[in-house]
C-alpha positions in Angstrom: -23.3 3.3 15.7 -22.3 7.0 15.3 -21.0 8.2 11.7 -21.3 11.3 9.4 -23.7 9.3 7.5 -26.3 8.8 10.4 -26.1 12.3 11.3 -27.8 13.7 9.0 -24.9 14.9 6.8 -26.5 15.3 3.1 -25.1 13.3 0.2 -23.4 16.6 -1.5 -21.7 18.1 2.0 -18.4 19.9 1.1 -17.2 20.4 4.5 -15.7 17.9 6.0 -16.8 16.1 9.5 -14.8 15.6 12.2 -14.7 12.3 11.7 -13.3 12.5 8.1 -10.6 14.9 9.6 -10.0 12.6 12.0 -9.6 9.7 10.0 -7.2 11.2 7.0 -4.5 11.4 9.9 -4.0 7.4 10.0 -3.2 8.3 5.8 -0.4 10.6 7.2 1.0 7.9 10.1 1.1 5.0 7.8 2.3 6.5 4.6 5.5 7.8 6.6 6.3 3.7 7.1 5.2 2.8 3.4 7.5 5.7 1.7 10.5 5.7 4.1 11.0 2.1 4.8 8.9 0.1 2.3 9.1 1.7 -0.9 12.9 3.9 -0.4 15.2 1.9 1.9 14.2 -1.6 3.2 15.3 -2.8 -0.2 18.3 -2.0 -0.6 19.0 -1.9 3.0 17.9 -5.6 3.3 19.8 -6.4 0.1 23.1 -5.0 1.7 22.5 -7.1 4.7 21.9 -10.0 2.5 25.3 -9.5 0.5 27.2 -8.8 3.5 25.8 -12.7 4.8 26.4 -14.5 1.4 29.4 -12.6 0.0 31.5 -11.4 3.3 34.5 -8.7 2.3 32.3 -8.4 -0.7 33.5 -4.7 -2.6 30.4 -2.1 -2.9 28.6 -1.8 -5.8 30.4 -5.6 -6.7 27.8 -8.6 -7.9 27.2 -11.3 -5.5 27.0 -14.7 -6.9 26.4 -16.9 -3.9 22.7 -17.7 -2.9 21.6 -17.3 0.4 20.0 -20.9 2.4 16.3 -20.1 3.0 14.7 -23.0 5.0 16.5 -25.3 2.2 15.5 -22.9 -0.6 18.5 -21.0 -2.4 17.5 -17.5 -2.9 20.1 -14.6 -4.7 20.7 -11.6 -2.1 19.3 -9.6 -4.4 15.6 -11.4 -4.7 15.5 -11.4 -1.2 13.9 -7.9 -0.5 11.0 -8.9 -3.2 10.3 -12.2 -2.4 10.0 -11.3 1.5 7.0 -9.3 0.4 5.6 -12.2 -1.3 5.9 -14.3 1.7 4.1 -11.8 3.7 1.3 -11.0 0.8 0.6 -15.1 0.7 0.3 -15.2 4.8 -1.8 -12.0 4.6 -4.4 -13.7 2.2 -5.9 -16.0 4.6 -5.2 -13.1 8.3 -6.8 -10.3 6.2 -9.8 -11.9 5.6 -10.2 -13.1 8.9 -10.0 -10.1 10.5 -11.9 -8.4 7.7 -14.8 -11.0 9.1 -14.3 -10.3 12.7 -13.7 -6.7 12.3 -17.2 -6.3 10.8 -18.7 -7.7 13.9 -16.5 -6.1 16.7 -18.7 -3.7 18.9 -15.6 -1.4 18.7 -13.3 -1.7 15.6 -11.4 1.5 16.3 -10.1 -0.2 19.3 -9.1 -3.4 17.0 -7.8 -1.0 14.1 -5.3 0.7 17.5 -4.2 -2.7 17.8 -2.9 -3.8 14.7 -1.9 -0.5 14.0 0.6 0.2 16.9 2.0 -3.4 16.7 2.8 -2.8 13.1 4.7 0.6 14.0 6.5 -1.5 16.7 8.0 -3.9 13.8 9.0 -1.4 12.0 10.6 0.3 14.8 12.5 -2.7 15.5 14.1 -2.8 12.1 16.6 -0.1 13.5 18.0 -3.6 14.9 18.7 -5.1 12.0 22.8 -4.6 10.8 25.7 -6.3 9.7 24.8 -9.9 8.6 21.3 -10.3 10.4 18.8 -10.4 7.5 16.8 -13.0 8.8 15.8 -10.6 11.7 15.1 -8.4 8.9 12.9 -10.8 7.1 10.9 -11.8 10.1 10.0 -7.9 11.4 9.0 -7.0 8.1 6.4 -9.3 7.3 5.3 -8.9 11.1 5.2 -5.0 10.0 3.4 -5.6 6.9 0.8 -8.1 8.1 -0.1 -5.4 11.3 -0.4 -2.7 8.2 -2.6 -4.4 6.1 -4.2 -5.3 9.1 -4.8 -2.2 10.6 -6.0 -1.1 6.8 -8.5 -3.5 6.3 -10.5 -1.9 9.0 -9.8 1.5 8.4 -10.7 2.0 4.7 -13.9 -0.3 5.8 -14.3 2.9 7.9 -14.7 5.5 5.0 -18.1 3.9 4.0 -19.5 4.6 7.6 -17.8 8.6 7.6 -19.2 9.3 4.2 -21.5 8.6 1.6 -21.6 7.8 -1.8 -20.8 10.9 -3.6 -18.6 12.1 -0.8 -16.1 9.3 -1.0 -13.8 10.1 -4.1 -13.3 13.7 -2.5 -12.4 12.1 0.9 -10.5 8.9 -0.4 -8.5 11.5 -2.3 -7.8 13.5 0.4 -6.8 10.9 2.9 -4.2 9.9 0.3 -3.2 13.4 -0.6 -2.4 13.9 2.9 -0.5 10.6 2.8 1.8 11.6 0.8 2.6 14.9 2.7 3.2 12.9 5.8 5.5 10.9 4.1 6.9 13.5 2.1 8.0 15.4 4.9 9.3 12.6 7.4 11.2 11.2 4.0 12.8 15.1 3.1 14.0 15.1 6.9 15.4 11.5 6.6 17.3 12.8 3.2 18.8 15.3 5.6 20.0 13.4 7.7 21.2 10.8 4.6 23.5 13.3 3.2 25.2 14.9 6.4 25.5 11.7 8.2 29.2 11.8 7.8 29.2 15.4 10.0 26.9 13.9 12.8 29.1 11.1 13.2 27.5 8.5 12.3 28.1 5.8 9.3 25.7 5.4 6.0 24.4 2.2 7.4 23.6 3.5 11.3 22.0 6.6 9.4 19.4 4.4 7.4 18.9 2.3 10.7 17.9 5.5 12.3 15.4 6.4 9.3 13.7 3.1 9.6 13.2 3.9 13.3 12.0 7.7 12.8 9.2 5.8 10.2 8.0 3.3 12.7 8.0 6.2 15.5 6.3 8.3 13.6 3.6 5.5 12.3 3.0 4.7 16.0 2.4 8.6 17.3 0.1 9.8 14.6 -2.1 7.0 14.7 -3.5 8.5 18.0 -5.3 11.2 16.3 -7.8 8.7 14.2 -7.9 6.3 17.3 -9.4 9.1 19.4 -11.0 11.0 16.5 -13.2 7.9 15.3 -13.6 6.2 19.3 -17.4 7.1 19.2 -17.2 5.2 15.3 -18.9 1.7 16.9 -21.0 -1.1 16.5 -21.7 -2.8 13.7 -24.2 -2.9 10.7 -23.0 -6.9 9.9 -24.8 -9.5 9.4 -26.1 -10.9 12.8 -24.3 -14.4 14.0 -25.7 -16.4 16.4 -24.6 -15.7 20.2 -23.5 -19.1 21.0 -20.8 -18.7 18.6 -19.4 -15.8 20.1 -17.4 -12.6 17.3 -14.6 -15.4 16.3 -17.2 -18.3 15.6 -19.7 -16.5 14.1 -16.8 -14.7 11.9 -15.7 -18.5 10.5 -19.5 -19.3 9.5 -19.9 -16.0 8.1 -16.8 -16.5 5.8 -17.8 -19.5 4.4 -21.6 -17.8 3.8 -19.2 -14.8 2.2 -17.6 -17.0 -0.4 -20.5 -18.8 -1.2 -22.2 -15.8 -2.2 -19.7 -13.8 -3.9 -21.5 -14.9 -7.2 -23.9 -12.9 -6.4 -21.6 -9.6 -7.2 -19.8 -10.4 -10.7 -19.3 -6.9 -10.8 -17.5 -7.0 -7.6 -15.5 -9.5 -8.4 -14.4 -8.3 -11.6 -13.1 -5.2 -10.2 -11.6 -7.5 -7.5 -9.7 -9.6 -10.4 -8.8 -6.1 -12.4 -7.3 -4.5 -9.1 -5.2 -7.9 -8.4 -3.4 -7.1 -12.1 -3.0 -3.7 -12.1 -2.2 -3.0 -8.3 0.3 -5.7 -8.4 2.1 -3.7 -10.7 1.7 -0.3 -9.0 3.0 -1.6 -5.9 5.5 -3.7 -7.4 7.1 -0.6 -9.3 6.7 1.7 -6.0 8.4 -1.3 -4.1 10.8 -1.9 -6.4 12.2 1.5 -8.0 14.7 2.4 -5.4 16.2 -0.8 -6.4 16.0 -0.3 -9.7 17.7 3.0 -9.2 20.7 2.3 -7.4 21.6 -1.5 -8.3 20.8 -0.8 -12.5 21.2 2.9 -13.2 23.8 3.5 -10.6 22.7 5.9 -8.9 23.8 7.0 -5.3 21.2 6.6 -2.6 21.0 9.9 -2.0 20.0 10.7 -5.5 17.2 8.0 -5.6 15.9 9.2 -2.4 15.6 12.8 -3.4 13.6 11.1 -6.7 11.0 9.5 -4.1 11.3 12.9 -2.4 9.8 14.4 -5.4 7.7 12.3 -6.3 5.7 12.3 -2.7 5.3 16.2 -3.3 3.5 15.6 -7.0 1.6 13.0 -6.1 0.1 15.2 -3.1 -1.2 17.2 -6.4 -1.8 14.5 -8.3 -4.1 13.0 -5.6 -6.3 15.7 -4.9 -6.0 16.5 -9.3 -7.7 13.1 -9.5 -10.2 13.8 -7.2 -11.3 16.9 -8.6 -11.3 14.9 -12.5 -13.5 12.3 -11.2 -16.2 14.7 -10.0 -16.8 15.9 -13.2 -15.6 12.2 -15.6 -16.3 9.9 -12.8 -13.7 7.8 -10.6 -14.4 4.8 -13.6 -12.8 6.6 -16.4 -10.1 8.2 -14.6 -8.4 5.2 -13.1 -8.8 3.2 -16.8 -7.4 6.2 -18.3 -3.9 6.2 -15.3 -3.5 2.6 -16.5 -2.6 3.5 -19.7 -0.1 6.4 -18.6 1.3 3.5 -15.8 1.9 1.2 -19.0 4.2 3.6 -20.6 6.1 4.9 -17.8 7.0 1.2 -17.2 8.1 0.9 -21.3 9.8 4.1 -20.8 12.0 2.7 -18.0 13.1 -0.4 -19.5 15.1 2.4 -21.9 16.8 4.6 -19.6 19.9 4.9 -19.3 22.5 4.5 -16.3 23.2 7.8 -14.6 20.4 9.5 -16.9 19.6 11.8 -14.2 17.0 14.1 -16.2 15.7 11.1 -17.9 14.8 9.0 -14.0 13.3 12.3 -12.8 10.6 13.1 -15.5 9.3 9.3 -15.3 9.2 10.0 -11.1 7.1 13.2 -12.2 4.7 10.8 -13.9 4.4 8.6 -11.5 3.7 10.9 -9.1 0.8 12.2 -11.0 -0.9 9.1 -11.6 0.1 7.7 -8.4 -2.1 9.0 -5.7 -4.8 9.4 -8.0 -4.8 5.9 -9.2 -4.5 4.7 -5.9 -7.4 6.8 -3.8 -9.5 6.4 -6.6 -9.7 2.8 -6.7 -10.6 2.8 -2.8 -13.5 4.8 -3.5 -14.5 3.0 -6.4 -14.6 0.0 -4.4 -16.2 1.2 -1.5 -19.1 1.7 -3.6 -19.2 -2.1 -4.8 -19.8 -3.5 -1.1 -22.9 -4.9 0.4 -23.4 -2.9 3.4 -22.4 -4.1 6.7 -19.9 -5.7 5.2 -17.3 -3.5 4.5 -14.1 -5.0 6.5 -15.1 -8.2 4.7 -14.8 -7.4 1.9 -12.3 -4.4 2.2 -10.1 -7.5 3.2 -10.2 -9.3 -0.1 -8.9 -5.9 -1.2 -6.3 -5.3 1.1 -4.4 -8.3 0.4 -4.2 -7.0 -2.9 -3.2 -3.2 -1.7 -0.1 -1.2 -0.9 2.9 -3.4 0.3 0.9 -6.6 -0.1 1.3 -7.3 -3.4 2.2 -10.7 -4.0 2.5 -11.6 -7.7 4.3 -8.6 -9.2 6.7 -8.6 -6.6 7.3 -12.8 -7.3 7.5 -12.1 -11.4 10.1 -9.2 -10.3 12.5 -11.2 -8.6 12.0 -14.1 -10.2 12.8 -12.3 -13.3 15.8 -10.9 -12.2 17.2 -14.2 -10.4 17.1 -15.9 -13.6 18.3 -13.3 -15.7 20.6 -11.3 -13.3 19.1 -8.1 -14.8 16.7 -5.3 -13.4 15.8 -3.7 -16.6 13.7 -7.2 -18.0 12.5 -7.2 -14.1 10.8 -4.1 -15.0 9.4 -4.5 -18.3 7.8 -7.9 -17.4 5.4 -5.3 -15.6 4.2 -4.1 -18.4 1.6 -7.0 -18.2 -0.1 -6.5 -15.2 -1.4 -2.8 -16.6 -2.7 -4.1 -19.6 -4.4 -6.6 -18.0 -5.9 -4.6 -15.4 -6.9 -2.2 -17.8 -8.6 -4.4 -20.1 -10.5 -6.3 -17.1 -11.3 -3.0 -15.3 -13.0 -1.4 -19.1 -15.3 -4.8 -18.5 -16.5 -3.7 -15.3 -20.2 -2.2 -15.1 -19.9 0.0 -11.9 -24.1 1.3 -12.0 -24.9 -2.2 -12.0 -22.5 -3.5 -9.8 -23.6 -0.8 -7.4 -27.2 -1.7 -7.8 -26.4 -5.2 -6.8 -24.9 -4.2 -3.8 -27.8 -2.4 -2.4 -25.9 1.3 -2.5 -27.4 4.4 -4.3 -25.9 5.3 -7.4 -22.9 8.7 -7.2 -23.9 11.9 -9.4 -21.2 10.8 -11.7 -19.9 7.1 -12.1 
């Protein structure tokens, strides 16, 4: 296997290898998907469509009080958009460990990452098709898209503990995500262009979004060459051997039994595992859910709420690489615990705001963007550093189906909330739960000994 770590490269390099250049691209291709389409228009996109199906001729901006038939199941047009992401969170639980378990033992996982990658940016490429009342077709692609990302990120975060070592990996987590969040910043700033003149080009509000969604999946698929070439030398495997008479697949299934019989073995793991489930939930489930909140509860135009995410990708470029520089000197540990508590009152804060509060919308997006990358790359590093080696997709899977656009519970609560109560704002605030409860099980966690346990050497700082 080839790597920065078995070259030679020393514990406290601060340039970066060309493998960790390589691999912050697949940050920049991904994020453009995860910001345009997953966290600014899908929503309300797929909540028009909905609308349009159960409430035909219904006026804009108008409530719509018939369900929509789900295999039997009566769903409101406006839970529709959350709940679709639960659906696909709930699949991705049992495929993302799976291929966390084969991925471990492929010869070449670059070439498996390529895969799941590409057919993920053709999903959500294919959303462009989805208009008028068609929102099963949206449904179906996006949980096909969201499976293929998680997919695809299982294997590629497993990656950063073969590019760097241990006190290398907050600096180049962070700056993966910082990069993210330029990538996305700049295809979402192009697609708020387009937004706002789509009246002058010709083309309506609705075709306009339909060609955003495609721009996102085009541009997922195209940078995603520069990691798949970048890391093709990145092969082998350090996993556990299987026997050969059960081939990569077999020998996958007997591992994963071994896998969850032994995960005793790491309480501190776990715990982290169990912290990240609460407050991650509620990360995602506020990125996921803001646009939303934003146009259906404080009233806001589109246009308005996607210049607010436009903003917000631009901080949290700072905020990113911020964090990474804080945990160097405090350690990743105390940063994250310390996000969590601003994450709690941003959420409290938004319960308050009022509709069309303009000033009031933007400086919670300014907070979120601060704590937002930084949060976010932190915790991957964090984690990295609680894994056995040689089995970092298997376990990197167990935190995938927690990660970006995979949440499950948060996004459930959220809609659930709101069918029952026919109200964002208590949506919202029912949030406020999963960041104390992450906070208080993440303070429990002892990361020296949980690293100990796991057989990696101990950071500078932790």
């Amino acid at each position: 296997m080839t790597s920065a770590l078995d070259s030679g490269v020393g514990r406290q390099a601060r340039r970066d290898t060309p493998h960790q250049r390589a691999w912050y691209w697949y940050d920049w291709a991904n994020s453009a998907y995860v910001t345009t389409t997953m966290t600014v228009l899908i929503g309300p996109y797929l909540t028009s469509v909905a609308k349009a199906a159960a409430c035909p001729g219904l006026a804009d901006g108008a409530s719509c009080r018939t369900d929509l038939d789900v295999l039997g199941i009566p769903v409101s047009p406006g839970s529709l958009a959350p709940y679709t992401l639960t659906v696909s969170t709930l699949v991705s639980a049992v495929l993302l460990i799976f291929v966390g378990a084969v991925a471990d033992r492929s010869p070449r996982p670059t070439r498996l990452f390529a895969g799941f990658a590409w057919a993920g940016a053709l999903a959500g490429s294919l959303l462009f098709l989805v208009a008028g009342t068609s929102w099963q077709l949206g449904v179906a692609l996006l949980i096909v898209a969201n499976l293929c990302l998680g997919s695809s990120l299982v294997i590629y975060d497993s990656l950063l503990c073969r590019i760097a070592a241990p006190d290398e990996r907050d600096r180049v987590s962070s700056r993966g995500w910082a990069l993210g969040y330029a990538g996305g910043g700049l295809l979402l700033a192009l697609n708020f262009v387009l937004l706002n003149v789509h009246d002058a080009l010709g083309l309506s509000q609705g075709m306009a979004v339909r060609v955003s969604l495609l721009s996102a999946g085009l541009w997922w698929g195209a940078f995603t060459l520069i990691p798949v070439l970048g890391l093709r030398d990145v092969h082998g495997t350090t996993a556990t051997p299987v026997e050969k008479q059960a081939g990569v697949v077999g020998g996958s299934v007997r591992q994963l039994a071994r896998t969850f019989a032994e995960l005793r073995r790491y309480p501190q793991t776990l715990l982290f595992l169990l912290a990240y489930l609460f407050f991650n939930d509620g990360i995602q489930t506020v990125i996921g859910s803001s646009s939303l909140y934003g146009i259906e509860e404080l009233k806001f135009a589109q246009s308005t709420v996607l210049g607010v995410f436009l903003l917000v990708q631009f901080v949290a470029f700072g905020g990113a690489l911020l964090f990474g520089r804080l945990a160097g000197s405090y350690g990743a540990w105390r940063v994250v615990l310390t996000s969590l508590g601003v994450w709690t009152l941003v959420v409290t804060a938004a319960f308050f705001v009022p509709a069309k509060a303009l000033g009031a919308f933007v400086a919670l997006a300014v907070l979120i963007g601060i704590v937002l990358g930084g949060s976010q790359a932190l915790s991957r590093s964090l984690y990295s550093q609680l894994i056995p080696r040689g089995r970092e997709a298997e376990f990197f899977s167990l935190y995938q189906a927690m990660e970006r656009g995979t949440s499950w519970f948060g996004t459930f609560v959220f809609g659930l909330v709101h069918q029952l109560t026919d109200s964002y704002r208590w949506a919202i605030v029912g949030l406020i739960v999963f960041f104390v409860l992450g906070g208080v099980l993440l303070s429990r966690v002892r990361m020296a000994e949980g690293i100990r346990a796991a057989g990696n050497e101990l950071p500078a700082v932790v």
